[in-house]
C-alpha positions in Angstrom: -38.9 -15.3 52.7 -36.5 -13.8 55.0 -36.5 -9.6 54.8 -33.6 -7.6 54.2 -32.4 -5.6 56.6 -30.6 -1.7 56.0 -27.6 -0.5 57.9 -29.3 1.6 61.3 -26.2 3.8 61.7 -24.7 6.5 59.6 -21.4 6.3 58.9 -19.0 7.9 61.1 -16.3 10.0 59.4 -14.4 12.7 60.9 -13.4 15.5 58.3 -9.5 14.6 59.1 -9.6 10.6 59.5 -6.5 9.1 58.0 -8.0 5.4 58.7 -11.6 3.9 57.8 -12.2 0.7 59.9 -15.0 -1.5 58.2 -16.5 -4.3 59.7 -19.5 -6.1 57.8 -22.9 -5.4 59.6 -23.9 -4.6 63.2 -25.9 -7.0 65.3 -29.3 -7.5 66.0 -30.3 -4.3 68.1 -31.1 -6.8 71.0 -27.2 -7.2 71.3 -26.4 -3.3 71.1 -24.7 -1.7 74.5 -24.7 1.8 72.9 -25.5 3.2 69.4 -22.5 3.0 67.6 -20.1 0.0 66.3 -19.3 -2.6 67.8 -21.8 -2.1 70.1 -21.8 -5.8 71.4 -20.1 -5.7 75.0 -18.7 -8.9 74.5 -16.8 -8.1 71.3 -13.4 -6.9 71.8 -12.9 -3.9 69.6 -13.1 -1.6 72.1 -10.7 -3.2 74.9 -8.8 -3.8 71.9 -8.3 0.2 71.7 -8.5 0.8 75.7 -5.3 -1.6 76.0 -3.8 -0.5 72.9 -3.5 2.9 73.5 -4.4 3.5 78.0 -3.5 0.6 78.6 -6.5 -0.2 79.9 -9.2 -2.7 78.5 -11.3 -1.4 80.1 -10.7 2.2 79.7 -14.0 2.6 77.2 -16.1 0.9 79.5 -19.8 3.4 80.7 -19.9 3.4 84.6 -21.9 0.8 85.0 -19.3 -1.4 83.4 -22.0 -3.3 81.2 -22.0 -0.7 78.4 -19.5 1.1 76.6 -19.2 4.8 77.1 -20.0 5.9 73.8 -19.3 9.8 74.4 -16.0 8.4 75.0 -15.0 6.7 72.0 -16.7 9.0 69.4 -14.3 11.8 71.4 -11.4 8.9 71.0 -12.3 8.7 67.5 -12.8 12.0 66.6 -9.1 12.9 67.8 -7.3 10.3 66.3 -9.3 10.1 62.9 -10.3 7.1 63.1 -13.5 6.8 60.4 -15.9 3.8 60.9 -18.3 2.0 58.7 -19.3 -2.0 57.3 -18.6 -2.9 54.1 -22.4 -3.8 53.9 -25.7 -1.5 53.7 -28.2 -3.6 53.5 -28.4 -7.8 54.0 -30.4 -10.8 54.8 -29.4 -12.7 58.4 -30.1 -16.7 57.2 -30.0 -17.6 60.8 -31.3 -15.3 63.4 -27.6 -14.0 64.4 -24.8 -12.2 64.0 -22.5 -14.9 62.4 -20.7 -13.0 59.3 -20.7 -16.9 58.4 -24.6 -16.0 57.9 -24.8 -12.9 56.3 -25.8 -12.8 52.8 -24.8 -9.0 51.6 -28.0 -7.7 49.9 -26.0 -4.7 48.6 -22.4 -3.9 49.1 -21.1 -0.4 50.7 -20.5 2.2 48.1 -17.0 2.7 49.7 -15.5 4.8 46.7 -18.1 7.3 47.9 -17.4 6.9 51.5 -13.8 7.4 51.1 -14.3 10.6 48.8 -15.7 12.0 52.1 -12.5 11.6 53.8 -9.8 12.9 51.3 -6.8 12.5 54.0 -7.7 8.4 54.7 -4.5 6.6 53.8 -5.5 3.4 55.4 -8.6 0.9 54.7 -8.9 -1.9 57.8 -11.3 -4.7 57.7 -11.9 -6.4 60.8 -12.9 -9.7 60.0 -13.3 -12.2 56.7 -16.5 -11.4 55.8 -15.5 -7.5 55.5 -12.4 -8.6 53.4 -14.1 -9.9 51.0 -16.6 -7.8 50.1 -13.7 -5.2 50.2 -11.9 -7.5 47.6 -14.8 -7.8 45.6 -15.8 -4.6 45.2 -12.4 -3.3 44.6 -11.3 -6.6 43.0 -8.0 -6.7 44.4 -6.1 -8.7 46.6 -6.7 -10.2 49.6 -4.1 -9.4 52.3 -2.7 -12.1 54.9 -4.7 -11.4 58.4 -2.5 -9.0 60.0 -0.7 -7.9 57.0 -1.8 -4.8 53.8 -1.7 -4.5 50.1 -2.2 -1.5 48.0 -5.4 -0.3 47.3 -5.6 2.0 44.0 -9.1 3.6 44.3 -9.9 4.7 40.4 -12.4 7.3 40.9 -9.8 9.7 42.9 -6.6 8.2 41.8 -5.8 7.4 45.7 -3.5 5.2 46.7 -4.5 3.1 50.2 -3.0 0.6 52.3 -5.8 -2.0 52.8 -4.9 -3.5 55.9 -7.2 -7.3 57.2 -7.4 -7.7 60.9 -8.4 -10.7 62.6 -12.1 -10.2 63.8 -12.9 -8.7 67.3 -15.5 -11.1 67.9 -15.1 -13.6 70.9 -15.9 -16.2 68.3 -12.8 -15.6 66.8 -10.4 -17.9 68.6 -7.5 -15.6 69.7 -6.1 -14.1 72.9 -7.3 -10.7 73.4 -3.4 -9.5 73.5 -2.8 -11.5 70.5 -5.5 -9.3 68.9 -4.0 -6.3 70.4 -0.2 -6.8 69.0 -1.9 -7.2 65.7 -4.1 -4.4 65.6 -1.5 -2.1 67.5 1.2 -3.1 64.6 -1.8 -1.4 62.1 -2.3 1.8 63.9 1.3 2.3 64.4 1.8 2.2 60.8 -0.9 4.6 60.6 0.7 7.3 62.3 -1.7 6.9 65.2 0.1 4.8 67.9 
């Protein structure tokens, strides 16, 4: 019997964040470059950001250009308010990777909560299917078009969200890194933070 495995980060959720960024569960620690998300160094999140707004891919990267700086993007992230999470806390891998394809969610994200600890959040992003629809399912509303939003009414505070799918920052994910980019820069600039 495979063993489930809890989420090894707290979230990250500055007091003023205005978007929450949810992906669906870190990788195996083996694959970490730093502690914090999207610590794989060959996912693109973070020369996603670097381009987007230094125009520099590789603006995030640690000195010895194999890591990200991670001092450096909680600073990033803490300025902008930029709140990050997975919309799982606990799962089972049923192959020994990091394939959302993979993941079976053990238990779901209580995200009402999360999002009660970040009253000025305005914007929910997932950044891949699997984080979509466990968003859908625990809100049980829409799915939007990759690259596109659909209200989000959030009962417990009466909030109103935009709930924003981006296509996945994994190298699996078979698009151009400036494709990414232009979709993910169209998001924050809608957010008020580009």
């Amino acid at each position: 019997m495979m063993t489930p495995e809890r989420h090894p980060l707290e979230p990250f959720l500055p007091a003023d964040a205005k978007v929450l960024m949810l992906g669906s569960f870190p990788p195996k620690r083996e694959k970490w470059s730093m502690d914090f998300f999207y610590p794989n160094f060959i996912n693109d999140m973070w020369r996603i950001v670097g381009y987007l707004f230094f125009s520099d891919k590789e603006h995030f990267f640690a000195p010895d250009r194999k890591h990200f700086d991670k001092d450096s993007i909680t600073a990033f992230c803490n300025d902008k308010g930029i709140a990050l999470y997975d919309s799982a806390s606990e799962v089972i891998r049923l192959k020994d990777n990091a394939s959302d394809k993979f993941l079976q969610i053990v238990e779901a994200t209580d995200l009402e909560g999360l999002l009660e600890r970040i009253p000025d959040c305005r914007t929910l992003v997932t950044t891949g299917e699997k984080s979509t629809e466990t968003v859908c399912s625990v809100f049980g509303c829409e799915k939007p078009a990759t690259g596109g939003w659909t209200p989000l009414n959030i009962t417990r505070s009466g909030r109103e969200l935009r709930f924003y799918r981006m296509p996945s920052t994994s190298r699996a994910y078979p698009l151009a890194l400036e494709k990414k980019a232009e979709i993910y820069g169209k998001m924050f600039h809608e957010a008020g933070l580009l």
